[in-house]
Every structure is written in structure tokens, then in C-alpha cells.
C-alpha positions as CSV (number, residue, x, y, z in Angstrom):
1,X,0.0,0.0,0.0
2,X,1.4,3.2,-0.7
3,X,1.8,6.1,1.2
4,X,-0.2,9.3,0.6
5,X,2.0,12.5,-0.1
6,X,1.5,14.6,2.6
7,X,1.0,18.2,2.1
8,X,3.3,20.7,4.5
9,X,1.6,23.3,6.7
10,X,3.2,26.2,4.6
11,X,1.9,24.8,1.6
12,X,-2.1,24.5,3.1
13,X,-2.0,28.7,3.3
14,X,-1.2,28.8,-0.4
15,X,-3.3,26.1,-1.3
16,X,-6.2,27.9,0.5
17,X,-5.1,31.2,-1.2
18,X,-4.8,29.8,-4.4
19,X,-8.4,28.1,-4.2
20,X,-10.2,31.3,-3.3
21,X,-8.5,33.0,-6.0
22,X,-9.4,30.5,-8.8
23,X,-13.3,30.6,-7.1
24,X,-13.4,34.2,-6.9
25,X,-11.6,35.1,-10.4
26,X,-14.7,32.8,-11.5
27,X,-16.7,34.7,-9.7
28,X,-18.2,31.5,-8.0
29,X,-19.3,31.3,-4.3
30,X,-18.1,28.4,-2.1
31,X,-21.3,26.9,-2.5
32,X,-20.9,26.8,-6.4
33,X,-17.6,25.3,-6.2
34,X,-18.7,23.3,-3.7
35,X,-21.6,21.8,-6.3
36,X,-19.1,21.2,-9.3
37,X,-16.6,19.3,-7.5
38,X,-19.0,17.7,-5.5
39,X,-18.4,18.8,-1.9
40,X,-20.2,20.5,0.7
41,X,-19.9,23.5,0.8
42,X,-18.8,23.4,4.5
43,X,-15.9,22.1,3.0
44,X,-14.8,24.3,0.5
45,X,-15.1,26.8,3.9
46,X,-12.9,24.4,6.1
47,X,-10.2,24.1,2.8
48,X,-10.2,27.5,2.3
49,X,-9.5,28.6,6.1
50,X,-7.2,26.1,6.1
51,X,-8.6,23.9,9.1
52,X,-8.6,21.1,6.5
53,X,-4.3,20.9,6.9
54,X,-3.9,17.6,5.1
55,X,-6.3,17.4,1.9
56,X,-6.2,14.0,0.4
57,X,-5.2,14.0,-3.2
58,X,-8.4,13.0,-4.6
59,X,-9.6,16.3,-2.7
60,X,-7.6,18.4,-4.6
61,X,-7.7,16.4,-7.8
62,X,-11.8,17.2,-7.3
63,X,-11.0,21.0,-6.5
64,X,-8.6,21.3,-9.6
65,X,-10.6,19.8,-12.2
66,X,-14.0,22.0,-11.1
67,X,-11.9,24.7,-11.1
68,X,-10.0,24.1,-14.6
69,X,-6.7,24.0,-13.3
70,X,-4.6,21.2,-12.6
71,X,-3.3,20.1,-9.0
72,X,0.2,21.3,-9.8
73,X,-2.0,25.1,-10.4
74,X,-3.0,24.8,-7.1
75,X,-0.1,24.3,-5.1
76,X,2.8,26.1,-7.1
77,X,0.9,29.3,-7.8
């Protein structure tokens, strides 16, 4: 079984930060991204305050392709 990349705690700020802007620059509220990637939207809140500190990659895979970006977009921006 492998082992799930973890995601460090300076990278969750600018994975939040990057998520708003994509949503925003969409002009999208958390409840529409939450819709399109198929999350609540309690959870789009938690990601983007950054209480969610260790997204699962299929998390961010969802996230990415509802936003038209790629993972990659969303942490390295």
C-alpha cells in the first residue's frame, strides 16, 4: 500500500489562497464550487480557512478539475 503525499503546513495557506482566487476570479461562491466538485460547501469553507491541513489528493484532484486547473495550479501558484 502506498503512502499518501503529505502536504506541508506552509503549503495548506497557499493552497487555500490559491483556491479562493481561482473561485473568486470565476466569480463563484463556495457553494458553487462546492456543487461542481462535488463537496459540501462546509468544505470548500474548512479548505479555504485552512482547518482542512492535510487534503487527500483526490480532494484536490476534485478541486482542480471543477476549477479548470490542474493540482500542480494549485499548489505552485
Amino acid at each position: 500500500m502506498g503512502r499518501r503525499p503529505k502536504v506541508q503546513p506552509t503549503d495548506v495557506g497557499r493552497l487555500a489562497l490559491n483556491v479562493r482566487w481561482h473561485r473568486e476570479s470565476m466569480g463563484w461562491s463556495m457553494t458553487e464550487l462546492g456543487r461542481r466538485a462535488g463537496m459540501a460547501q462546509s468544505r470548500i469553507s474548512d479548505f479555504e480557512s485552512g482547518i482542512t491541513n492535510n487534503p487527500l489528493l483526490h480532494t484536490l484532484e476534485r478541486l482542480a478539475s471543477a476549477l479548470g486547473v490542474t493540482v500542480g495550479q494549485l499548489v505552485d501558484e
